[in-house]
PyMOL Python script that loads the backbone (N, CA, C, O; Angstrom):
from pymol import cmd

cmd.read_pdbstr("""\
ATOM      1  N   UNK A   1       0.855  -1.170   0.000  1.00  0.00           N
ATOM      2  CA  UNK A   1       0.000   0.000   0.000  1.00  0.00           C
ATOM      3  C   UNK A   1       0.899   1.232   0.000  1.00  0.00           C
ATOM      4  O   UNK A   1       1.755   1.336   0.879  1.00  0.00           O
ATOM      5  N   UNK A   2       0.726   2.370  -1.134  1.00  0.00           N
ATOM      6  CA  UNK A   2       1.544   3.437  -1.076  1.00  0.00           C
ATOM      7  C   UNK A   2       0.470   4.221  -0.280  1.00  0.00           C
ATOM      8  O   UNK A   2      -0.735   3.999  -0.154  1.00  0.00           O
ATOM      9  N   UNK A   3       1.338   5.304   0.273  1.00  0.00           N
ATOM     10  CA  UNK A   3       0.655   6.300   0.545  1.00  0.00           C
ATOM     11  C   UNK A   3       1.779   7.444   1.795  1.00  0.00           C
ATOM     12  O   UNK A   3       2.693   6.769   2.269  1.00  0.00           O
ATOM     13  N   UNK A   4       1.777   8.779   2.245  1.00  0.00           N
ATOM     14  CA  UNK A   4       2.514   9.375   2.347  1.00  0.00           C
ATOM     15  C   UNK A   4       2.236   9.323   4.225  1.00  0.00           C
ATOM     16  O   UNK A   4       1.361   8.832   4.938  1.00  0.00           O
ATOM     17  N   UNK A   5       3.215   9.936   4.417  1.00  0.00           N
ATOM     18  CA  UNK A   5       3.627   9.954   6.156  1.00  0.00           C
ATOM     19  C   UNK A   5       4.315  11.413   6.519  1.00  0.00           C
ATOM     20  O   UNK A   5       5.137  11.883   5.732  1.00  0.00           O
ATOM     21  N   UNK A   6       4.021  11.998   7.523  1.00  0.00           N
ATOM     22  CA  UNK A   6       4.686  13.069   7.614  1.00  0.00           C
ATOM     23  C   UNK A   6       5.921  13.314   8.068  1.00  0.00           C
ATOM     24  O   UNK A   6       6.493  12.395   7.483  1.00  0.00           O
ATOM     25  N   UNK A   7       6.596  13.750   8.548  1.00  0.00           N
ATOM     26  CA  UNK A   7       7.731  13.911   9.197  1.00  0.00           C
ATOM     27  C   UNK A   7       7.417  13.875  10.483  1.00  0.00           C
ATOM     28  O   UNK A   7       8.190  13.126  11.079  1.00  0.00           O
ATOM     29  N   UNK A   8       6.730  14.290  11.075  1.00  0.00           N
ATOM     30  CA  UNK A   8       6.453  13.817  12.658  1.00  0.00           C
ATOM     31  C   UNK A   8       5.768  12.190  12.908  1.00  0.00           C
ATOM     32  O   UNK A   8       5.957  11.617  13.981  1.00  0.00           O
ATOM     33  N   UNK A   9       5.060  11.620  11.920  1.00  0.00           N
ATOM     34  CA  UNK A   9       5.053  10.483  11.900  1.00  0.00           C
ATOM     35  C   UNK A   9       6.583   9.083  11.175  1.00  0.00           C
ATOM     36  O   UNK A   9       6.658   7.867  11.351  1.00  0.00           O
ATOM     37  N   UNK A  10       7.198   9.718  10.663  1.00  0.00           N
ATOM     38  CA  UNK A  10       8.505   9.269  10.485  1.00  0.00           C
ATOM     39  C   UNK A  10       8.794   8.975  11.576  1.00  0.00           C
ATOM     40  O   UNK A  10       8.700   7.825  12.005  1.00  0.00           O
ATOM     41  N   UNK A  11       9.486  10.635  12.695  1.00  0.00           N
ATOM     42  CA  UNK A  11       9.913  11.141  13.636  1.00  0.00           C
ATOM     43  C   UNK A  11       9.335   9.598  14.833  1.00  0.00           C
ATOM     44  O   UNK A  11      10.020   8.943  15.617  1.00  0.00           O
ATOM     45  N   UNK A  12       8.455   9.531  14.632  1.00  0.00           N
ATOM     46  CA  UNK A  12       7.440   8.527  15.785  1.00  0.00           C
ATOM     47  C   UNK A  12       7.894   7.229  15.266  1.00  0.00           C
ATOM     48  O   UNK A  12       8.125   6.352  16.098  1.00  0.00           O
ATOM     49  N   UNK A  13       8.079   6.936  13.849  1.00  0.00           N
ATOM     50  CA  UNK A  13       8.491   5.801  13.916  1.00  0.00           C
ATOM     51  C   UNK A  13       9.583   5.133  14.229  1.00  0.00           C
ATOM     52  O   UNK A  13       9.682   4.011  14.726  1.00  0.00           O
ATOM     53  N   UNK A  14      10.476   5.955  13.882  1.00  0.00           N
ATOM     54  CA  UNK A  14      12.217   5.794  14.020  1.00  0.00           C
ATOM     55  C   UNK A  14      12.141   6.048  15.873  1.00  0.00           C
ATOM     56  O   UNK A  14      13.241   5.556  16.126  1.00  0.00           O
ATOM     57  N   UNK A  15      11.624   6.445  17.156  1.00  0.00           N
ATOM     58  CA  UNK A  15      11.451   6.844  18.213  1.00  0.00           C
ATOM     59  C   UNK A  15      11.139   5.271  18.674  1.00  0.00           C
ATOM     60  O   UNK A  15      11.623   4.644  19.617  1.00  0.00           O
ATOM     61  N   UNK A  16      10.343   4.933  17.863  1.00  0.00           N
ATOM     62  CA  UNK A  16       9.607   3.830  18.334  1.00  0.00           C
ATOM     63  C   UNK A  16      10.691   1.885  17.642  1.00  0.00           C
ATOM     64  O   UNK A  16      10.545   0.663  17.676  1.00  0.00           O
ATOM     65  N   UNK A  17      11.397   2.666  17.274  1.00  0.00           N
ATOM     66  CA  UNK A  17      12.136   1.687  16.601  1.00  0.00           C
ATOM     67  C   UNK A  17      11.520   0.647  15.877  1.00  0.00           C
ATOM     68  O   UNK A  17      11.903  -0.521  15.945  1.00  0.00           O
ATOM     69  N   UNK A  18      10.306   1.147  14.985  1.00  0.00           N
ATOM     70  CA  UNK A  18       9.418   0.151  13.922  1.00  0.00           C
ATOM     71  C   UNK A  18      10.842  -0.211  12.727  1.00  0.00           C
ATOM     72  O   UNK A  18      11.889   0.436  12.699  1.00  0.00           O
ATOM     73  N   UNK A  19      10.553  -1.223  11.958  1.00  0.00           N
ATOM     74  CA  UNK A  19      11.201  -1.695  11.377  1.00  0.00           C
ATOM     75  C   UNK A  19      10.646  -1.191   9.672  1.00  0.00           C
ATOM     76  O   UNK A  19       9.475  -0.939   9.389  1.00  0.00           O
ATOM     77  N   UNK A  20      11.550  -1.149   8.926  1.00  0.00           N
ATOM     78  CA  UNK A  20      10.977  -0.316   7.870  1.00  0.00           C
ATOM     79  C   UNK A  20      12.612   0.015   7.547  1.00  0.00           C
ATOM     80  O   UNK A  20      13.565   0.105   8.321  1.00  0.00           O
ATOM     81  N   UNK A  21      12.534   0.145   6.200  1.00  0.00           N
ATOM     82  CA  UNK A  21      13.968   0.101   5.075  1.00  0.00           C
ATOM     83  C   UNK A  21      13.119   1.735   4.709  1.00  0.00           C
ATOM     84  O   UNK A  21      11.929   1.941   4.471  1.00  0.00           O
ATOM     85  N   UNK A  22      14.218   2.652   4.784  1.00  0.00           N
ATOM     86  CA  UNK A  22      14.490   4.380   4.968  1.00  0.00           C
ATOM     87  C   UNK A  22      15.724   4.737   3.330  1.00  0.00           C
ATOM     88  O   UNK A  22      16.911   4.547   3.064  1.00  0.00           O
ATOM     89  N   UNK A  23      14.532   5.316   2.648  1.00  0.00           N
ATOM     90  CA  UNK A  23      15.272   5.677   1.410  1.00  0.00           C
ATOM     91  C   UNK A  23      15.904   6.596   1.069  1.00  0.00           C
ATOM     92  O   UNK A  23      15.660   6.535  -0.136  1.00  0.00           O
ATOM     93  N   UNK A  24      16.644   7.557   1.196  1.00  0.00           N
ATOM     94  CA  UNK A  24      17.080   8.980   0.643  1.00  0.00           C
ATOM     95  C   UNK A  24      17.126   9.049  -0.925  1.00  0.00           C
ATOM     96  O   UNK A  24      18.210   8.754  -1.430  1.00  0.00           O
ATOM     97  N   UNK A  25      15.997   9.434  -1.848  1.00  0.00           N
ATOM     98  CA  UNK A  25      16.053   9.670  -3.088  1.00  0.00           C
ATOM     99  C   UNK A  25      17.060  10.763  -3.395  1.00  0.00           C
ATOM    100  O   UNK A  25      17.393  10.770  -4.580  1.00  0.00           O
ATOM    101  N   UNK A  26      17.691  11.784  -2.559  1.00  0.00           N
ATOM    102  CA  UNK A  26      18.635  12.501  -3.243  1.00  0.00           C
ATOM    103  C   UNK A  26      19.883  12.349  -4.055  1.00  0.00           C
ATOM    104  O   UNK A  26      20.338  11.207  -4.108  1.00  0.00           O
ATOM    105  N   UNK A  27      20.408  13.131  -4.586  1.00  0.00           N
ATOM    106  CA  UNK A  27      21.607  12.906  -5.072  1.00  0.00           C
ATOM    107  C   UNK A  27      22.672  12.417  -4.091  1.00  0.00           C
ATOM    108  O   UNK A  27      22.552  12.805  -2.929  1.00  0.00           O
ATOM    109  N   UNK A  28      23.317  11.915  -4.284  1.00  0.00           N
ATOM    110  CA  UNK A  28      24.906  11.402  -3.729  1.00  0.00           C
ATOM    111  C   UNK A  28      25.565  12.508  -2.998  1.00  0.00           C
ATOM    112  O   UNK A  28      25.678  12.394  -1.778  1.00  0.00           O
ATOM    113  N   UNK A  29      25.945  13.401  -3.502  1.00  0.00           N
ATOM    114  CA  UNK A  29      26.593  14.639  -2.900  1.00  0.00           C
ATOM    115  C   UNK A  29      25.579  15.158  -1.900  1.00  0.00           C
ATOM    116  O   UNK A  29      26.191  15.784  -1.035  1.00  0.00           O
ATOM    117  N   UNK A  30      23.706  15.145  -1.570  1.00  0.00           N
ATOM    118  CA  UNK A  30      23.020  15.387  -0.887  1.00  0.00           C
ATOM    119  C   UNK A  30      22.891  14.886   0.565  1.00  0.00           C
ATOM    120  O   UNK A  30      22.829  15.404   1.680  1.00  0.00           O
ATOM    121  N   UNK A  31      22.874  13.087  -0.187  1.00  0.00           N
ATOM    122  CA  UNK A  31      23.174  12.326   1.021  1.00  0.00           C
ATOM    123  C   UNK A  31      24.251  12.388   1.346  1.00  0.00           C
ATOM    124  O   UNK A  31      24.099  12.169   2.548  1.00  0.00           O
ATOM    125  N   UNK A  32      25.476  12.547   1.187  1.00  0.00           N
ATOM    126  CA  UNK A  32      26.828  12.654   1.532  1.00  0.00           C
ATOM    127  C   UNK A  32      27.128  13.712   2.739  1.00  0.00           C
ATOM    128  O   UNK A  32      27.779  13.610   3.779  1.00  0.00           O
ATOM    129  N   UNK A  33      26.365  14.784   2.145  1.00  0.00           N
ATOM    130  CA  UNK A  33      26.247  15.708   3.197  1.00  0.00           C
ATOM    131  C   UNK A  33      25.526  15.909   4.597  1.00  0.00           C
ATOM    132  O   UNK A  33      25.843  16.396   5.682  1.00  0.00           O
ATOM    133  N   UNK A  34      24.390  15.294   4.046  1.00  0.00           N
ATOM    134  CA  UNK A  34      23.298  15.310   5.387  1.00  0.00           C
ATOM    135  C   UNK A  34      22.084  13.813   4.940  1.00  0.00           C
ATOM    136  O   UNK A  34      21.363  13.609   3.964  1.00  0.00           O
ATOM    137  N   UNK A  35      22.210  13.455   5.520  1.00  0.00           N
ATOM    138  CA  UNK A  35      20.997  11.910   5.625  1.00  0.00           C
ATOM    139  C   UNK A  35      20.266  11.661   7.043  1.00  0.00           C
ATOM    140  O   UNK A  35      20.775  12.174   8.039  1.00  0.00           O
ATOM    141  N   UNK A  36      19.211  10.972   7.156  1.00  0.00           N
ATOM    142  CA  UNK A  36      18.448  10.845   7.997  1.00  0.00           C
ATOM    143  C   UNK A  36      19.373   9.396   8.381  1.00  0.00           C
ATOM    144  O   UNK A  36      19.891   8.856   7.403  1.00  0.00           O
ATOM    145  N   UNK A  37      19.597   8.768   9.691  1.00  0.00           N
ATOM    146  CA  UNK A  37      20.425   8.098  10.186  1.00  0.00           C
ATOM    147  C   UNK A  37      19.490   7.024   9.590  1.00  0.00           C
ATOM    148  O   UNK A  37      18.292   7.197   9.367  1.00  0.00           O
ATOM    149  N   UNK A  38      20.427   5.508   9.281  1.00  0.00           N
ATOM    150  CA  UNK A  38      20.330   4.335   8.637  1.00  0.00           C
ATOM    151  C   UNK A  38      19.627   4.504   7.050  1.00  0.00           C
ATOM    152  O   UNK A  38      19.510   3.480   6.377  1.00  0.00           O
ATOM    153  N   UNK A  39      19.295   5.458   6.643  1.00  0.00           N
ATOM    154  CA  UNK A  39      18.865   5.643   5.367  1.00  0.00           C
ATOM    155  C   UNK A  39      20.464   5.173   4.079  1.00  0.00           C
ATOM    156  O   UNK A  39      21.615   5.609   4.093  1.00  0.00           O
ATOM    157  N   UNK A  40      19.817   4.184   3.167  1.00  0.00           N
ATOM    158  CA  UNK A  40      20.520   4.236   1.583  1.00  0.00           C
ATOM    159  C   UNK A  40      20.204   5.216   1.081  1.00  0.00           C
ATOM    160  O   UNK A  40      19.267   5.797   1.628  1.00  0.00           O
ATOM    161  N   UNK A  41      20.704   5.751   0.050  1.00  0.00           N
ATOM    162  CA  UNK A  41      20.945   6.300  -1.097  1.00  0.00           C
ATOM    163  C   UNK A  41      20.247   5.718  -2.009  1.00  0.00           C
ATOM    164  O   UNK A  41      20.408   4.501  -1.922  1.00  0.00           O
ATOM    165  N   UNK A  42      19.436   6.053  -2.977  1.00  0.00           N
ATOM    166  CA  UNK A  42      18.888   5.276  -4.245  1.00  0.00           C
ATOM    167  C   UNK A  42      18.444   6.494  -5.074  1.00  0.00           C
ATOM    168  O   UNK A  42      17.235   6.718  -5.123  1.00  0.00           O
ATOM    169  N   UNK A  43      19.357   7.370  -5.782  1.00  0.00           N
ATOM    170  CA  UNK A  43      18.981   8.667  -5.956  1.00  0.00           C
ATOM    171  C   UNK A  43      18.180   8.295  -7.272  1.00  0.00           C
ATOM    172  O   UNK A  43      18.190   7.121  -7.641  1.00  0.00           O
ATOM    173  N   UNK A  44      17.476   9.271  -8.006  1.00  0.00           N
ATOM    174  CA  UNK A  44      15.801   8.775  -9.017  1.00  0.00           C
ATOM    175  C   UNK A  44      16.599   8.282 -10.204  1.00  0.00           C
ATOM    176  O   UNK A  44      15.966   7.460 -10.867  1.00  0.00           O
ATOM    177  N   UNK A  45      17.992   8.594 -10.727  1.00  0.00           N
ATOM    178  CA  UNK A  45      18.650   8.206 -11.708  1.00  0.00           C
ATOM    179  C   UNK A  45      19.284   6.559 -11.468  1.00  0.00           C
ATOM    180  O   UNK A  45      19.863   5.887 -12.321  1.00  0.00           O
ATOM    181  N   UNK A  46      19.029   6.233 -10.292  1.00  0.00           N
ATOM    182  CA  UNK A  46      19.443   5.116 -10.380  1.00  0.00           C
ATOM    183  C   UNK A  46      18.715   3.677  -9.732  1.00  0.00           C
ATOM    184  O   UNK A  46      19.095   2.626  -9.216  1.00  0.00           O
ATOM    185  N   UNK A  47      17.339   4.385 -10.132  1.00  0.00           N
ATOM    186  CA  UNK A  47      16.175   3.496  -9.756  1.00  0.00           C
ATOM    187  C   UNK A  47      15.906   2.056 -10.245  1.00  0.00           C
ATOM    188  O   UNK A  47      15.081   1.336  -9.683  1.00  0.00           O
ATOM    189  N   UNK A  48      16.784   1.578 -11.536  1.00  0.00           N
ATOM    190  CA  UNK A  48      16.753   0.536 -11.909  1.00  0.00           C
ATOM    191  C   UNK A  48      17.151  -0.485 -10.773  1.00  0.00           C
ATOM    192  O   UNK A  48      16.634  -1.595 -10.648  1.00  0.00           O
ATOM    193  N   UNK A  49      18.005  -0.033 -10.070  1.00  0.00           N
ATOM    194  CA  UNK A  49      19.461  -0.981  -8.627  1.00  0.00           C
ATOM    195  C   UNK A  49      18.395  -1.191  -7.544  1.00  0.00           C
ATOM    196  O   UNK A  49      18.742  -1.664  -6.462  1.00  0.00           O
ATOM    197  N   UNK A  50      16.955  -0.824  -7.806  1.00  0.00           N
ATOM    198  CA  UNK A  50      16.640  -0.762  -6.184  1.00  0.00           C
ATOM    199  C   UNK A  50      16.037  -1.975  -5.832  1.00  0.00           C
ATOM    200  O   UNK A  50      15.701  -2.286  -4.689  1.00  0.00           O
ATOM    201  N   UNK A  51      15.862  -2.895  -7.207  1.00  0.00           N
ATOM    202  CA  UNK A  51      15.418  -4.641  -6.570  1.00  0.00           C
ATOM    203  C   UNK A  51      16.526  -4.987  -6.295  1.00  0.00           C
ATOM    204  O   UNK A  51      16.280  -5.849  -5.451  1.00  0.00           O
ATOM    205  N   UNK A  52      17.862  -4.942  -6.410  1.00  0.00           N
ATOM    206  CA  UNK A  52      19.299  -5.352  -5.686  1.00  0.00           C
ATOM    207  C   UNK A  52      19.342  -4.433  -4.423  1.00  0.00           C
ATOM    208  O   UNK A  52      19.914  -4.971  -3.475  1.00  0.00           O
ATOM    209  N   UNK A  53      18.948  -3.378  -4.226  1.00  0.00           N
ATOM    210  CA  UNK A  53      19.274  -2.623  -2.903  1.00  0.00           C
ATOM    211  C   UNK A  53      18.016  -2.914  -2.039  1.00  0.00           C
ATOM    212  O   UNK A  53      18.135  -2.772  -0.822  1.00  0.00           O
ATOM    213  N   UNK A  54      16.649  -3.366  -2.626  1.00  0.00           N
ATOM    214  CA  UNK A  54      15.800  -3.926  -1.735  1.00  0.00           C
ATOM    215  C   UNK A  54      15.139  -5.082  -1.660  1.00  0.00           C
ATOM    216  O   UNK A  54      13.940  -5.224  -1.900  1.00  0.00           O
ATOM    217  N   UNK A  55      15.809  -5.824  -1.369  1.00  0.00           N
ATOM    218  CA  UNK A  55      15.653  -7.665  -2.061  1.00  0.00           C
ATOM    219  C   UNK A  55      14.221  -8.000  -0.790  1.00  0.00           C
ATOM    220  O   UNK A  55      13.182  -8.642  -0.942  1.00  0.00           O
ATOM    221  N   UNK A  56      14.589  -7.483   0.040  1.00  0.00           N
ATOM    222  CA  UNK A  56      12.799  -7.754   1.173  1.00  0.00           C
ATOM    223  C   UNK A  56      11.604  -7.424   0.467  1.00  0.00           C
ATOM    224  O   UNK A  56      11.008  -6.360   0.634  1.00  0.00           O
ATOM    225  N   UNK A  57      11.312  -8.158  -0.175  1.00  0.00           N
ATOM    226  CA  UNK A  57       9.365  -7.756  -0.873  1.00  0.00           C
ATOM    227  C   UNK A  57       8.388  -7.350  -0.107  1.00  0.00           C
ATOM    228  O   UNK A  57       7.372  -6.703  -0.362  1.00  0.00           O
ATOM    229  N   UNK A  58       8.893  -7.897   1.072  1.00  0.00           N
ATOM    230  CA  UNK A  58       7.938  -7.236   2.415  1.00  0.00           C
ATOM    231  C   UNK A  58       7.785  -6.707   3.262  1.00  0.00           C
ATOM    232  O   UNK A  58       6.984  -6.902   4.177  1.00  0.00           O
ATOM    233  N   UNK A  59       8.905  -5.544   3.038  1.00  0.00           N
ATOM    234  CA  UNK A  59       9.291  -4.655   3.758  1.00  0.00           C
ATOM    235  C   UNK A  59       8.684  -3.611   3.888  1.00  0.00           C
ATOM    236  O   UNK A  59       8.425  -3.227   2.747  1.00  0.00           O
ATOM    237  N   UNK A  60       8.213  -2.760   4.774  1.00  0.00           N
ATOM    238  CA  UNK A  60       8.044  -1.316   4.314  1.00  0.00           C
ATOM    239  C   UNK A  60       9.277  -0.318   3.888  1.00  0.00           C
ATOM    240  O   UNK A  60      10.473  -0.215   4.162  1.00  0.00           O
ATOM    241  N   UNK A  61       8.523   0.212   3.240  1.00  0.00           N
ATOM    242  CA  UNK A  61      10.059   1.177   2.568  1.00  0.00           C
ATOM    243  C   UNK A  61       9.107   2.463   2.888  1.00  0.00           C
ATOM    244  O   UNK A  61       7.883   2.586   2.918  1.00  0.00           O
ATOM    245  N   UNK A  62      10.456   3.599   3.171  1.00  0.00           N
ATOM    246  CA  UNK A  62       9.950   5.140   3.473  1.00  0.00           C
ATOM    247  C   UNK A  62      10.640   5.708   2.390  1.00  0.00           C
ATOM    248  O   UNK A  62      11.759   5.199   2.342  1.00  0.00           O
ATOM    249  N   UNK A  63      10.484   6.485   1.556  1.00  0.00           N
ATOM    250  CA  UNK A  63      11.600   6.750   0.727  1.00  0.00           C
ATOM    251  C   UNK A  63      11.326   8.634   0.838  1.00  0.00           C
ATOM    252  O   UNK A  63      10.260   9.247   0.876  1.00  0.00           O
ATOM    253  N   UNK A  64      12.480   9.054   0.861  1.00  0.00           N
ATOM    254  CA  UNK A  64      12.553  10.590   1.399  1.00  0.00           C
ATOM    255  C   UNK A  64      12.769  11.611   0.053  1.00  0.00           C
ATOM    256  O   UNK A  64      13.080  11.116  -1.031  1.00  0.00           O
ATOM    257  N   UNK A  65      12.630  12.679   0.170  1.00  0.00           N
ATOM    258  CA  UNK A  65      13.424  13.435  -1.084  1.00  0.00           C
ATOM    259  C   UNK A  65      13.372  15.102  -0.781  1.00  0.00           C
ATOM    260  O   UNK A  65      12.806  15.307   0.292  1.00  0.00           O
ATOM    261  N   UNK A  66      13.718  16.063  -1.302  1.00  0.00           N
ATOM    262  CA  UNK A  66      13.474  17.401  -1.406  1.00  0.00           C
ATOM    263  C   UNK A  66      12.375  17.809  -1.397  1.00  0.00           C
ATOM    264  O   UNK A  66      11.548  17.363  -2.193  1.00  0.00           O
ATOM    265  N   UNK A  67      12.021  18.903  -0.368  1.00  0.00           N
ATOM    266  CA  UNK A  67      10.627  19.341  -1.144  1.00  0.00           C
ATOM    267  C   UNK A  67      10.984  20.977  -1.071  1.00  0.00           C
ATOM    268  O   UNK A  67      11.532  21.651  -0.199  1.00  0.00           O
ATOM    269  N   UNK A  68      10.335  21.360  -2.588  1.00  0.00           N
ATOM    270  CA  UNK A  68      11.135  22.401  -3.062  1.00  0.00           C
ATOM    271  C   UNK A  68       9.806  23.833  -2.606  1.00  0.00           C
ATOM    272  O   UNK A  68       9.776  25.031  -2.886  1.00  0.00           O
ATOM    273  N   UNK A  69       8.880  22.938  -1.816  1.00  0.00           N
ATOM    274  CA  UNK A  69       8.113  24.005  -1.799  1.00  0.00           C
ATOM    275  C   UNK A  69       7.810  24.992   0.072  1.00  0.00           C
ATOM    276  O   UNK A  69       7.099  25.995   0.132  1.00  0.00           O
TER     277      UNK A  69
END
""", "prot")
cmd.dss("prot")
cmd.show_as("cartoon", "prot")
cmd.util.cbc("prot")
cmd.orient("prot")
């Protein structure tokens, strides 16, 4: 099921130590600089790698990115 989460519900999950695979869609040099702790890298150009970077089918995944607004 997709659907979106806020940052204070993130905030609650990572608090709560739920289990869940944490994506950083940014660029390399983005995450390099600043990342949300245990988050990969899977920046949008290299979205083909992410059945090798997420081999759990049943995982929840959070996946993060910029918001420019």
């Amino acid at each position: 099921m997709a659907g979106n989460i806020t940052r204070g519900e993130l905030k609650a999950k990572m608090d709560r130590g739920e289990e869940y695979v944490l994506v950083d869609a940014l660029s390399t040099e983005h995450y390099g600089s600043s990342h949300l702790p245990g988050a990969i890298n899977l920046p949008y150009e290299f979205v083909d790698e992410a059945e090798s970077l997420l081999p759990d089918k049943t995982a929840e995944i959070v996946v993060y990115c910029m918001n420019t607004m």
